[in-house]
C-alpha positions as CSV (number, residue, x, y, z in Angstrom):
1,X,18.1,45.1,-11.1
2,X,19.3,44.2,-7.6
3,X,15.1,43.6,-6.9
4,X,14.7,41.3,-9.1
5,X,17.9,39.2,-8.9
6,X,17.1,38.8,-5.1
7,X,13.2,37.9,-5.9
8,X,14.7,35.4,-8.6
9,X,16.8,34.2,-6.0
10,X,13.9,33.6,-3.4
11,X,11.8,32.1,-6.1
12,X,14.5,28.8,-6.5
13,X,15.2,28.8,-2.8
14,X,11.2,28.2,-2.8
15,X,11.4,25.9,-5.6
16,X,14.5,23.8,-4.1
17,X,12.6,23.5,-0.6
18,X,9.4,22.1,-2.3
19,X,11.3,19.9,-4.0
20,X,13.5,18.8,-1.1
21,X,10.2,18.3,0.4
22,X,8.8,16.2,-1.7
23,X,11.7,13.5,-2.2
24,X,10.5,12.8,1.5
25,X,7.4,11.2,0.2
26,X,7.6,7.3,-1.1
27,X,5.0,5.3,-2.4
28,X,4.4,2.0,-3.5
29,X,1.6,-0.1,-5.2
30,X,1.1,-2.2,-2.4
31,X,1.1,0.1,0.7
32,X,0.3,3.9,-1.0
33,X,1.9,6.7,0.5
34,X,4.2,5.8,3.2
35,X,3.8,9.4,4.6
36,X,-0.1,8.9,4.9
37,X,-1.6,7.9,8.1
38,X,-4.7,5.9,6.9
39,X,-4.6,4.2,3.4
40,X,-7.4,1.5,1.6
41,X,-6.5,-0.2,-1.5
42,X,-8.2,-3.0,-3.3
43,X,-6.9,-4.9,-6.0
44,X,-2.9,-4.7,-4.8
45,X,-0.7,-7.2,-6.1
46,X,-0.5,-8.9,-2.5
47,X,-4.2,-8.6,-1.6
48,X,-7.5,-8.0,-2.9
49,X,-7.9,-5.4,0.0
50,X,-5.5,-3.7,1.8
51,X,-5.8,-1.4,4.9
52,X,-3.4,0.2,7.1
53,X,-3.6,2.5,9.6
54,X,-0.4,4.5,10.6
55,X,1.9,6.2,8.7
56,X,5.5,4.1,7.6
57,X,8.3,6.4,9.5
58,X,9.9,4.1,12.3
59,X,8.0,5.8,15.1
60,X,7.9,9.9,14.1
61,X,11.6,9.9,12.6
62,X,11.7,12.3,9.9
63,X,14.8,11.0,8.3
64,X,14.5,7.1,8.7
65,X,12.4,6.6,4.9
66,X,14.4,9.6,2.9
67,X,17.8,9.5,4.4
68,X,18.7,5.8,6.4
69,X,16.4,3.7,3.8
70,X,14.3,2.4,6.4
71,X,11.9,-0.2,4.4
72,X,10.1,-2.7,7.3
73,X,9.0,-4.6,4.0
74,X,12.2,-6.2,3.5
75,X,13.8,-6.2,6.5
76,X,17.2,-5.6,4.9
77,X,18.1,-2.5,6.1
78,X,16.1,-1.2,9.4
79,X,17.2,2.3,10.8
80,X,17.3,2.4,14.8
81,X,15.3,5.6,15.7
82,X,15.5,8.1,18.6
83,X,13.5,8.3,21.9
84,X,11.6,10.0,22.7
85,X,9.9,11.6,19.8
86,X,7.0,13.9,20.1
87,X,3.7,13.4,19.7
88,X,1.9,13.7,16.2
89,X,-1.8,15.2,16.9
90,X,-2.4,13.6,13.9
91,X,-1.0,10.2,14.5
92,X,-4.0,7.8,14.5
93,X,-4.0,6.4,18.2
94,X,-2.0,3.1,18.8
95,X,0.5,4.4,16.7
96,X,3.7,5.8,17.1
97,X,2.9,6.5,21.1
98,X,5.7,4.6,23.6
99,X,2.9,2.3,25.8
100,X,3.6,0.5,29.3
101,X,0.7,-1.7,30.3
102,X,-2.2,-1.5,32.0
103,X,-0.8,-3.0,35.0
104,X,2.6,-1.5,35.5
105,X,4.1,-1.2,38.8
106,X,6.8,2.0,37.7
107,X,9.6,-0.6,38.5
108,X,11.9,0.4,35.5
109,X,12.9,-2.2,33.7
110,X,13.8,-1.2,29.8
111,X,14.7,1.9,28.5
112,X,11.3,3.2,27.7
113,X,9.5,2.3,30.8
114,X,12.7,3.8,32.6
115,X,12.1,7.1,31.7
116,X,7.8,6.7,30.9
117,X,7.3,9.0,34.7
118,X,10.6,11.3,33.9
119,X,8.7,12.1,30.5
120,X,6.0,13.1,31.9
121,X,7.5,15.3,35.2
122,X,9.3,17.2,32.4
123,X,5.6,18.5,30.7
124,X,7.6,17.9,27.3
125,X,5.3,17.1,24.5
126,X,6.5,13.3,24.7
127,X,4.5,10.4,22.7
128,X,3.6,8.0,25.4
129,X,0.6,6.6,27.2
130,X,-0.2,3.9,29.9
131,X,-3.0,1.4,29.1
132,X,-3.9,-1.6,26.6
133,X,-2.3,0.1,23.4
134,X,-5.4,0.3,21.0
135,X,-5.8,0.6,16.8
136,X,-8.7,0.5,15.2
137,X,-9.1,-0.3,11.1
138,X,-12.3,0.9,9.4
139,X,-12.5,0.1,6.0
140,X,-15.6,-1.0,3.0
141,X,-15.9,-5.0,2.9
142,X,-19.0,-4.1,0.1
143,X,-18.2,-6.7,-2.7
144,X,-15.3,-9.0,-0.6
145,X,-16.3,-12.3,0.3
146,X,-13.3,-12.9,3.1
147,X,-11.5,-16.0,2.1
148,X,-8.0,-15.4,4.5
149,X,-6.6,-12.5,6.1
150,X,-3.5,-11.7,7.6
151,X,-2.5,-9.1,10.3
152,X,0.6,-7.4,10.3
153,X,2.0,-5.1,13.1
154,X,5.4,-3.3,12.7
155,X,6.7,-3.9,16.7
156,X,9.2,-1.3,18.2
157,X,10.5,-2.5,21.5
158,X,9.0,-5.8,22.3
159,X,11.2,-7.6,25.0
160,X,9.3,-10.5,26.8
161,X,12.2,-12.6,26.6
162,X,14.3,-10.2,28.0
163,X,12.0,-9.0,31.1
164,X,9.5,-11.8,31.6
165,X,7.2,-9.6,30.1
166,X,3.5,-11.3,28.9
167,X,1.5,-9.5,26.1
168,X,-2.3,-10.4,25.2
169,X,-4.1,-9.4,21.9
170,X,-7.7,-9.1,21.5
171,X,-9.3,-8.7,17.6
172,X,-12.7,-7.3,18.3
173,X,-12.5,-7.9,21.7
174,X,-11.7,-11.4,21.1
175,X,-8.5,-13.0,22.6
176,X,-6.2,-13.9,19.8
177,X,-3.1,-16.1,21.7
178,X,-1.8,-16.7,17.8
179,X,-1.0,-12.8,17.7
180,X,-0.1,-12.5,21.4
181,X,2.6,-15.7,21.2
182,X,4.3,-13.7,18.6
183,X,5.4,-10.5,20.9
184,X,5.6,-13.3,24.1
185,X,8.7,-15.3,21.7
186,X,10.5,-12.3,19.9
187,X,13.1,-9.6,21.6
188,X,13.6,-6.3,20.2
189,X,16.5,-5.2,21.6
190,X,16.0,-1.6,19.4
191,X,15.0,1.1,19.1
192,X,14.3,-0.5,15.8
193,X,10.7,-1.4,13.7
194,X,10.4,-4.5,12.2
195,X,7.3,-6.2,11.3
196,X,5.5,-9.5,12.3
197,X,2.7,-11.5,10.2
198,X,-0.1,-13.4,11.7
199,X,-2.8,-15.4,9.5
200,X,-5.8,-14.7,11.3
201,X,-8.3,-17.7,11.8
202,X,-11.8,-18.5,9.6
203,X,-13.4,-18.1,13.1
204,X,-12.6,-14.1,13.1
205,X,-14.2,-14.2,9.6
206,X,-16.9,-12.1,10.8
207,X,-15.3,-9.4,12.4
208,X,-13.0,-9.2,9.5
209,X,-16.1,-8.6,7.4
210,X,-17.9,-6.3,9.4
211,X,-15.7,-3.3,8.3
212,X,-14.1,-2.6,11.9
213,X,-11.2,-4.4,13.3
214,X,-9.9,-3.3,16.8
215,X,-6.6,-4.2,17.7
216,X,-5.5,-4.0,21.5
217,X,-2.4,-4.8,23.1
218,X,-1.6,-5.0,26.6
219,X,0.8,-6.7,29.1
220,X,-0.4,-7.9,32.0
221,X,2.6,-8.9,34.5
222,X,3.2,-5.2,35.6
223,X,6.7,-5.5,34.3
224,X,8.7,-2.2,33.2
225,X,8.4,-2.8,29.3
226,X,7.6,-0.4,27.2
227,X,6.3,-0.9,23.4
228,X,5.5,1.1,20.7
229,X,3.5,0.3,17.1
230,X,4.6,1.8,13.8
231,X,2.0,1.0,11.7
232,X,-0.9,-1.9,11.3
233,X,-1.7,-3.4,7.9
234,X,-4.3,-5.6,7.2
235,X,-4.7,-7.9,4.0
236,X,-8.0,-9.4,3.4
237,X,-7.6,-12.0,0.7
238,X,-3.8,-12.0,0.6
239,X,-1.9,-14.0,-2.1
240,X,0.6,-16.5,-1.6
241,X,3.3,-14.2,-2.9
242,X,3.5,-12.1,0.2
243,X,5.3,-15.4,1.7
244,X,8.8,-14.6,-0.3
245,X,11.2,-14.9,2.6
246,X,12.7,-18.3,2.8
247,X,14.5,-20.0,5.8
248,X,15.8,-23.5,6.9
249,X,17.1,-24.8,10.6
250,X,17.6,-27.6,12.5
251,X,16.1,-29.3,15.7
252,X,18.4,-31.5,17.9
253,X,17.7,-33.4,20.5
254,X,14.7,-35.3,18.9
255,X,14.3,-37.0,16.1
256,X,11.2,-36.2,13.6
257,X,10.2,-33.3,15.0
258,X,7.2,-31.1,14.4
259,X,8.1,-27.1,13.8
260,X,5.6,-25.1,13.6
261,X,5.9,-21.3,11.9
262,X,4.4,-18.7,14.6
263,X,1.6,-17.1,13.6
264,X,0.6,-19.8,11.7
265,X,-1.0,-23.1,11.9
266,X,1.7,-24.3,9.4
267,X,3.9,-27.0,10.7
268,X,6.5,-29.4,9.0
269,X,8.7,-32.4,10.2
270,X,12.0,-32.5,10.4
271,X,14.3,-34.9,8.4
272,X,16.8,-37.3,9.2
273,X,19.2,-34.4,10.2
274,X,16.6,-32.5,11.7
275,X,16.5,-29.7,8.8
276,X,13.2,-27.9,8.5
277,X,12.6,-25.1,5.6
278,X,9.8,-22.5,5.5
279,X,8.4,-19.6,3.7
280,X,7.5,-16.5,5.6
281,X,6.7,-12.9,5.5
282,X,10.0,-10.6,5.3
283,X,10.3,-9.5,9.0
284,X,10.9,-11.0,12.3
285,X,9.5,-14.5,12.5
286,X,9.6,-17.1,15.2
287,X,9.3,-21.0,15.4
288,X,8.1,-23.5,17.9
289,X,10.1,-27.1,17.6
290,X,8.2,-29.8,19.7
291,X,7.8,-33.8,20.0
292,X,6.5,-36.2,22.5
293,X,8.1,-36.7,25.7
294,X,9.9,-33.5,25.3
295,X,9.9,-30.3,26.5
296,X,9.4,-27.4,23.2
297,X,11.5,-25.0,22.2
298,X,11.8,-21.6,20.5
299,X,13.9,-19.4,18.2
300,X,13.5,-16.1,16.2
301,X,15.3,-13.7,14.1
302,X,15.0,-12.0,10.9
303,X,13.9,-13.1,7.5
304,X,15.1,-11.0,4.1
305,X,12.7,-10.3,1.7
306,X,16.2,-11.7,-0.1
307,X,19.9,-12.3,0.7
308,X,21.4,-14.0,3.9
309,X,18.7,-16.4,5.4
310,X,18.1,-16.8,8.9
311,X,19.0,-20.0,10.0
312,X,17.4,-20.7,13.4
313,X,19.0,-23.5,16.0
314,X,16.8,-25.5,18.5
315,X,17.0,-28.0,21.0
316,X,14.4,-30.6,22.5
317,X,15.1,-31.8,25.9
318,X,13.4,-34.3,27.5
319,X,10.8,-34.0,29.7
320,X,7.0,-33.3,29.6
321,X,6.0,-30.1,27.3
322,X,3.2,-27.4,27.1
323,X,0.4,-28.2,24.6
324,X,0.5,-25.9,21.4
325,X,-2.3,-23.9,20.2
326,X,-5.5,-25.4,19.5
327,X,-5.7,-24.2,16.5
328,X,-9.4,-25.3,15.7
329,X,-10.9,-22.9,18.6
330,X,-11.1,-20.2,16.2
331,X,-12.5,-21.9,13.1
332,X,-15.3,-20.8,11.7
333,X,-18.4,-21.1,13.9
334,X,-20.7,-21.8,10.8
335,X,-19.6,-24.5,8.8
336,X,-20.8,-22.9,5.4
337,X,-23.0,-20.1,3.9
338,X,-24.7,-21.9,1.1
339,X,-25.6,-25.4,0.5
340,X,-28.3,-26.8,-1.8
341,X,-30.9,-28.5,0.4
342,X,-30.1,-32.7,-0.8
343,X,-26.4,-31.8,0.3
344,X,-27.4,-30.6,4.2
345,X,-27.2,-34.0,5.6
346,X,-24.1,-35.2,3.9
347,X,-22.5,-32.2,4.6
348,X,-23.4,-32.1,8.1
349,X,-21.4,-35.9,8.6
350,X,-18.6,-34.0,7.1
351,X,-18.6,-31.4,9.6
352,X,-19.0,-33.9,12.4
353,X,-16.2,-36.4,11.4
354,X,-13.8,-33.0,10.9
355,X,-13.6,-33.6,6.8
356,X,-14.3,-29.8,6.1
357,X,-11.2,-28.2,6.0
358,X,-10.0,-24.5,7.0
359,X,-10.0,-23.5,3.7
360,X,-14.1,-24.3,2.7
361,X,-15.1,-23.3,6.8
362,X,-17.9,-21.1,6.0
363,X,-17.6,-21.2,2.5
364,X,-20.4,-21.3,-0.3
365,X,-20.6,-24.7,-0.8
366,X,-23.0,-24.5,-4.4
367,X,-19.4,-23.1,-5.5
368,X,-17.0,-25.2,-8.1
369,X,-14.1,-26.9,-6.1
370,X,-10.7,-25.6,-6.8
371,X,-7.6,-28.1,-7.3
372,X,-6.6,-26.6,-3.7
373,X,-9.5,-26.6,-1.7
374,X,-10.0,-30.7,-2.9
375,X,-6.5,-31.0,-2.2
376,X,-7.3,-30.3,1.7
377,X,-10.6,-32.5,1.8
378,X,-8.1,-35.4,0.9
379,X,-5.6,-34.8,3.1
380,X,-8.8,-34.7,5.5
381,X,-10.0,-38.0,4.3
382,X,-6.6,-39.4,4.5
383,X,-6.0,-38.5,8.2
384,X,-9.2,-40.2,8.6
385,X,-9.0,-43.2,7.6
386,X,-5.3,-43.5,8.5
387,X,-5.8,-42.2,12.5
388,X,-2.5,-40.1,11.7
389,X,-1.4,-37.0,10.9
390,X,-0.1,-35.4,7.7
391,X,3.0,-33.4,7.4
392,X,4.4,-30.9,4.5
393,X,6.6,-31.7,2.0
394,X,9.7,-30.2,3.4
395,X,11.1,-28.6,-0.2
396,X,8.1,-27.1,-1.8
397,X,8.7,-27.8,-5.3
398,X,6.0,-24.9,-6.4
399,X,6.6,-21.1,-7.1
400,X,2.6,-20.5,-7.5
401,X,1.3,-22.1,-4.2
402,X,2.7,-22.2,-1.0
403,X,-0.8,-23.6,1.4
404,X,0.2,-25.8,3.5
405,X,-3.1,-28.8,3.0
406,X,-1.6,-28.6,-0.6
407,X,2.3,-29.7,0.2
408,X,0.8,-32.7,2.8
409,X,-1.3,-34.0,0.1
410,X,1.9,-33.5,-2.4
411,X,4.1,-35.1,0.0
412,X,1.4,-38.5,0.3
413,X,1.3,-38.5,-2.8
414,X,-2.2,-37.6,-3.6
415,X,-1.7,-35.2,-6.0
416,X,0.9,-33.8,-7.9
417,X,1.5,-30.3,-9.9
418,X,0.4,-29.1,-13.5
419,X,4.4,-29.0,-14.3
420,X,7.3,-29.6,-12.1
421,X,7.5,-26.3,-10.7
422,X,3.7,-25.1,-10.8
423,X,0.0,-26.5,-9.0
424,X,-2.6,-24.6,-10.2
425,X,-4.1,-23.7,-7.0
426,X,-7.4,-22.1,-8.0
427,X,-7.6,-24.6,-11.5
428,X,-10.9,-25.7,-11.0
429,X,-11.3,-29.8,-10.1
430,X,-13.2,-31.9,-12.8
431,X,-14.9,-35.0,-11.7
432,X,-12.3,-38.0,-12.6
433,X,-9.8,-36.1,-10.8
434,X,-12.1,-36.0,-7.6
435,X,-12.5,-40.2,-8.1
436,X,-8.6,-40.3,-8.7
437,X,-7.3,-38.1,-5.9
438,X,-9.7,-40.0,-2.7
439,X,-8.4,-43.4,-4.6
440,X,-4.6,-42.5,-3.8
441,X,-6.0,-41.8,-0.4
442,X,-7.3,-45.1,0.3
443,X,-4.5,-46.7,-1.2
444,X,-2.1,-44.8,0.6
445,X,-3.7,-45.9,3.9
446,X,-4.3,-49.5,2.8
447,X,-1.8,-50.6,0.5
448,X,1.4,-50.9,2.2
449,X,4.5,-49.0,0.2
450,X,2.2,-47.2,-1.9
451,X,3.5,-44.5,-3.3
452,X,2.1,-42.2,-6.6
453,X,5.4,-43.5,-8.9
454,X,4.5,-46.7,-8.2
455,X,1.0,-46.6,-8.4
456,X,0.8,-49.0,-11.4
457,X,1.9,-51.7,-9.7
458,X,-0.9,-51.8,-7.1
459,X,-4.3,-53.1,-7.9
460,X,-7.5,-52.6,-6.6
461,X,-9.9,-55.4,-5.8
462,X,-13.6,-54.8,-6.9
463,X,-16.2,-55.9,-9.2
464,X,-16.0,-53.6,-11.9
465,X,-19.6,-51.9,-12.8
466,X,-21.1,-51.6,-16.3
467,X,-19.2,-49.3,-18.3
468,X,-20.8,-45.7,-18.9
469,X,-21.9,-44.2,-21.6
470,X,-19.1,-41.5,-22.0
471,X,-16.3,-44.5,-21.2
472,X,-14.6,-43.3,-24.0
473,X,-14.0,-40.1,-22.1
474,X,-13.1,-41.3,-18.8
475,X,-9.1,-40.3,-19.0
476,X,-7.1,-44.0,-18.7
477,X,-5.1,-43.0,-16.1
478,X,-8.5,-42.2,-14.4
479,X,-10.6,-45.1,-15.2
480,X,-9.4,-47.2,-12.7
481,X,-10.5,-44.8,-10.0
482,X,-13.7,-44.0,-11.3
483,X,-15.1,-47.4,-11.3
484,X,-13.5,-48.3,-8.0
485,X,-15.4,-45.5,-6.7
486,X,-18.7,-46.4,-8.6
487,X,-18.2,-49.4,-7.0
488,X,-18.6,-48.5,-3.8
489,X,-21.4,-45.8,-3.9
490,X,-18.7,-43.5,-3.2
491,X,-19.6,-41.3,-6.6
492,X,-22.2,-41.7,-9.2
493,X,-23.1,-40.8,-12.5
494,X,-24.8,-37.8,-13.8
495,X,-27.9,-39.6,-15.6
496,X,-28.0,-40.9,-18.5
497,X,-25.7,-43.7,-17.9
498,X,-23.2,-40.5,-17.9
499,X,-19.8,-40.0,-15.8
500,X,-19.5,-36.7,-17.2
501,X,-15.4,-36.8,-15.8
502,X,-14.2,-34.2,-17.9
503,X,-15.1,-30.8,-19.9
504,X,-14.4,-32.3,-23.8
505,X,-16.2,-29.0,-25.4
506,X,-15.9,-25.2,-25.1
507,X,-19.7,-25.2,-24.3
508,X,-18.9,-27.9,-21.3
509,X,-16.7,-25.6,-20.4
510,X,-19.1,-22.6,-19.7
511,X,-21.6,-24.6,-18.0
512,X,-18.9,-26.4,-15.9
513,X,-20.7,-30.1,-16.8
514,X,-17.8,-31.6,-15.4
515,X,-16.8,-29.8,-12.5
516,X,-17.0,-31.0,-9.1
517,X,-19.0,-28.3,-6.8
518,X,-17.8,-28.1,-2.7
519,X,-20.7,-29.9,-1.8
520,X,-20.5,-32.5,-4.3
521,X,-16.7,-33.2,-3.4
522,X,-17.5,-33.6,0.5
523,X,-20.2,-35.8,-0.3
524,X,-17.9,-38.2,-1.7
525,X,-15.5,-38.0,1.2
526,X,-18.1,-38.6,3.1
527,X,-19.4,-41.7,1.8
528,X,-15.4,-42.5,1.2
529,X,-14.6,-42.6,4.7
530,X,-18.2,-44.1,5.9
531,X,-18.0,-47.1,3.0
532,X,-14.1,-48.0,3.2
533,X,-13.2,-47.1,6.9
């Protein structure tokens, strides 16, 4: 009897440890198995494909997911690790190792370059390494046609501010200064993991697609700072939603100025009181505040995936600044992948006066145009004929869109949303809307105090053409457009004496008869800006 008690007793002992054991592991839909050190999904609810490579644990702590609630992805509650930790075999390399650059000097500086040569004179089995810290991402692109990406790296340690320190990223090789200005403007006092977003450019398109993405890290200085990488996700074709953190701040100093979002190529203006707002990815995030004839300015902290914003300060002095980043260095080298042979010409004037947008850089241009995308060739068109730049609305009024081109044609007044609080980003763009859209362009360059509420009382000045065909189908609120644009050879009909401005029948519908293709839509920005400038 006393057998068996004691082999029942072993037999929950086992069953308590496996079970202990496995309340360790978390999961979620949109990141897999925390615990897993490579994971692939397509089809997540932030991006068609997802990749990461590292497993989610604040560098090797056991406890920090199960016990201290560590979760990088809302940046609530972050769990400040010990050092140093030892080394995973199985750790993919780049990740949870403590790095000190390629060119350090053994000067200590912070805490984990301090004791980088102690660790090592001990023979402990310590994670670290000297040298460019290095992740690789190898995942199946068979199917994905890459519209956007973003790169995410959860940072441990990063202290340029602190130490002087100067970090460089390369993607492929290729230097990426919109990744390295990140770590060079943030200070991670730590030992703590928090992670940082970057939208990578259509010009890194390629190497996105070709399946392999090699991330490496270095600082080059020689200074005594060590850093460390959790994990690297990638999201190739991300949506909008990922962008759920929300912050406002203020500039001083200067009036009107331009804040741009790290990371990003996403700037607004400030208002009268120098308030700016954004919408970020939960983590740490940075800004850059600058205006002519001073000198710029940053700020970071941390934005929650909800509660307590961040609400960063900045001040302009005057003086004579840096240039930002030339964002249009790392568009897409080929301007588009498809194009029907009548649209080549047109469409290389488009390229050449800068009226293809980031969004349709390399794009298939036999493709329908989405509300979106035609919202950015406006905005284009606008800054064209205008010789001025367009800035963000500085509330974004929609919960389904949050692209940048979008807000500065909602904030001219060139479009508007499918309801208060929604656009429609990927609605598909009929003709009469394409003629109506450019129209409030050229009116809101020409027409002094023009504005989309009081468009009625502006009128334009042309000989109006025969009527079509289809008149009667023309919308009214359109018809004024269309045949200002007829006008002008800026759009034609469809033969047939035809407009064909809108789908009217299901079967319309399935043929798209009325929809505007990419090609079509740059055409006629094209002639836009070559018959009214």
């Amino acid at each position: 009897m006393r057998g068996k008690r004691l082999a029942l007793l072993l037999c929950m002992i086992l069953i308590f440890s496996l079970l202990s054991a496995s309340s360790l592991a978390y999961s979620d839909p949109n990141n897999g198995d925390w615990s897993s050190k490579k994971v692939v999904l397509k089809g997540t609810g932030e991006a068609e494909l997802m990749v990461r490579v590292g497993d989610i644990d604040a560098c090797n702590d056991e406890y920090a997911v199960d016990e201290y609630s560590y979760n990088p992805f809302t940046a609530i509650d972050q769990h400040s690790h010990n050092f140093p930790w030892e080394e995973d075999p199985l750790d993919p390399e780049g990740t949870d190792r403590i790095y000190v650059g390629s060119k350090e000097t053994g000067s200590a500086s912070d805490g984990y370059s301090n004791n980088y040569y102690s660790w090592l004179e001990e023979g402990e089995n310590y994670a670290c390494a000297r040298g460019a810290l290095t992740v690789a991402l190898d995942y199946d692109v068979s199917g994905i046609k890459v519209r956007n990406a973003l790169l995410q790296l959860c940072i441990d340690d990063f202290q340029a501010l602190m130490w002087g320190s100067n970090f460089t990223v390369t993607l492929n090789g290729k230097e990426a200064p919109f990744v390295a200005e990140l770590l060079n403007h943030v200070d991670q006092t730590g030992p703590t993991c928090y992670i940082v977003s970057a939208i990578i450019p259509s010009g890194f398109y390629n190497e996105i697609a070709s399946g392999r993405l090699e991330i490496k890290i270095d600082e080059t200085t020689g200074v005594g700072d060590g850093f460390a990488v959790d994990f690297v996700k990638l999201l190739i074709n991300y949506n909008e939603n990922i962008f759920k953190g929300r912050f406002s701040g203020y500039v001083h100093g200067a009036k009107n100025a331009t804040v741009r979002l790290l990371g990003t190529s996403t700037t607004v203006t400030t208002d009268d009181g120098g308030k700016f707002t954004f919408e970020a990815v939960p983590g740490l995030n940075a800004v850059r505040a600058s205006a002519q004839g001073y000198v710029e300015d940053y700020d970071y902290g941390i934005v929650l995936s909800a509660g307590t914003e961040w609400e960063p300060f900045l001040y302009l002095s005057e003086g004579i600044g840096s240039p930002d980043i030339d964002f249009s260095k790392f568009a897409a080298t080929e301007a588009w992948s498809e194009a029907s042979s009548w649209a080549i010409a047109e469409l290389q004037k488009a390229l050449d006066w800068g009226l293809i947008p980031d969004a349709l850089m390399g794009a298939d241009m036999t493709k329908p145009i989405t509300r979106a995308e035609f919202a950015a060739v406006c905005v284009k068109v606008y800054e064209n004929l205008g010789k001025t730049k367009a800035q963000p609305v500085a509330e974004n009024p929609f919960t389904d869109c949050n692209d940048p081109e979008v807000l500065k044609a909602f904030n001219l007044g060139l479009t508007n949303g499918t309801s208060p609080t929604t656009f429609s980003p990927n609605q598909l763009l009929n003709r009469e809307q394409a003629a109506t859209m450019l129209t409030r362009a050229y009116k809101k360059v020409t027409m002094e105090g023009w504005t989309l509420e009081t468009d009625g009382n502006f009128k334009l000045n042309y000989e109006k053409p025969a009527p079509f065909a289809d008149d009667d189908k023309i919308s009214s609120w359109a018809k004024d457009s269309v045949y200002f644009m007829v006008a002008n050879n800026i759009i034609k009909g469809v033969g047939g004496n035809k407009f064909a401005p809108r789908n009217t029948t299901p079967a319309e519908e399935a043929v798209q008869y009325a929809n505007a293709t990419r090609e079509q839509a740059l055409l006629i920005a094209t002639r836009m800006v070559e018959n009214l400038k």
